[in-house]
N, C-alpha and C positions, 0 to 999 in steps of 0.2 A: 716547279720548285716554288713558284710563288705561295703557293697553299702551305707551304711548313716553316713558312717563315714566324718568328715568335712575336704576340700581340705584345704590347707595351699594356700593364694594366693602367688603368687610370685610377686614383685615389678615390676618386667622385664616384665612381662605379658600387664599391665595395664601401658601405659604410661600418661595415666592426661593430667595436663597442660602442657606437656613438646611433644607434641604430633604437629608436623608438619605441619601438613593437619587441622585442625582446624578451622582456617579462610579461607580454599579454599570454603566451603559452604557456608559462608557470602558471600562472593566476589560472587561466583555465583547468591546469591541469587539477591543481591544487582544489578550485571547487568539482570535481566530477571525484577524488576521494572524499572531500567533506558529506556530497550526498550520499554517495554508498555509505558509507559511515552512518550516517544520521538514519537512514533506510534499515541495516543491521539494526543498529541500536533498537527501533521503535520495533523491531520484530520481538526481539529476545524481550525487552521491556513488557509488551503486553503477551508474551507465548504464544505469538502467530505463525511457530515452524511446525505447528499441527496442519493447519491449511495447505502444506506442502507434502504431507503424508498421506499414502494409501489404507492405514488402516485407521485411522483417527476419526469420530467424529462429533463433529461440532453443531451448536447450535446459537445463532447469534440474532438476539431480539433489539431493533432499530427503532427510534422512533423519531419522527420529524416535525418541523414546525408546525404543522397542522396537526400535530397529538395523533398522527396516524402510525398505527404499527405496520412492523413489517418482520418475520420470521426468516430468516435465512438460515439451512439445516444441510450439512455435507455430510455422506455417508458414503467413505471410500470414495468413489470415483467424481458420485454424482451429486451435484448444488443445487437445493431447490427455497425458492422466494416465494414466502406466501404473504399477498398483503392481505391484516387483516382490518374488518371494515364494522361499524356500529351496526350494520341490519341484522336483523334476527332471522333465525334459521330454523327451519320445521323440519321434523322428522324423528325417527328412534334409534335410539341408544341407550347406551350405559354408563353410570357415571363412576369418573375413575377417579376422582379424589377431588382435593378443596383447595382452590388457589386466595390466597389471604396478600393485601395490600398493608403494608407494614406504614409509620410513622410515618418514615425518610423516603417513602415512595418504592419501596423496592416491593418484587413480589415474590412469594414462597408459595410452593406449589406441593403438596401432602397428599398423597395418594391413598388410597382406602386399603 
């Protein structure tokens, strides 16, 4: 019978409202919607829910501090990274149209 006897709670024990850490799991909570959020938003903002698609594809031209390009192209399933680089390349082909460097940097590619 000793085992069902009832504990006396102590005050000390059980701190309540008076309890510190309390609001650090809202605050947590609160920033893990802010990042989904913020994550959404820059999807829809630049129309990145193609990248999540099987039939969409994309083609996305990188360039980095060292003025080095880099080609990244998704078609359906599969993503392919081409860096490209200043050396010159031998061989034959066919030329498939005229890529023009505008003002403001951008480029326009006109096909024959």
């Amino acid at each position: 019978m000793r085992y069902f006897k009832k504990r006396r709670n102590n005050p000390s024990d059980d701190l309540g409202e008076n309890d510190p850490m309390t609001g650090v799991a809202n605050l947590f909570d609160i920033g893990l919607v802010f990042i989904v959020g913020l994550i959404i938003s820059l999807f829809t903002a630049y129309h990145l829910q193609d990248l999540f698609s099987e039939k969409s594809d994309i083609t996305i031209m990188k360039k980095n501090k060292n003025n080095e390009l880099e080609v990244i192209t998704k078609k359906g399933n599969t993503i392919k990274a081409v860096k490209i680089t200043q050396k010159s390349a031998e061989g034959r082909g066919e030329r498939l149209g005229v890529a023009y460097r505008l003002e403001d940097g951008s480029m326009v590619y006109v096909p024959d």
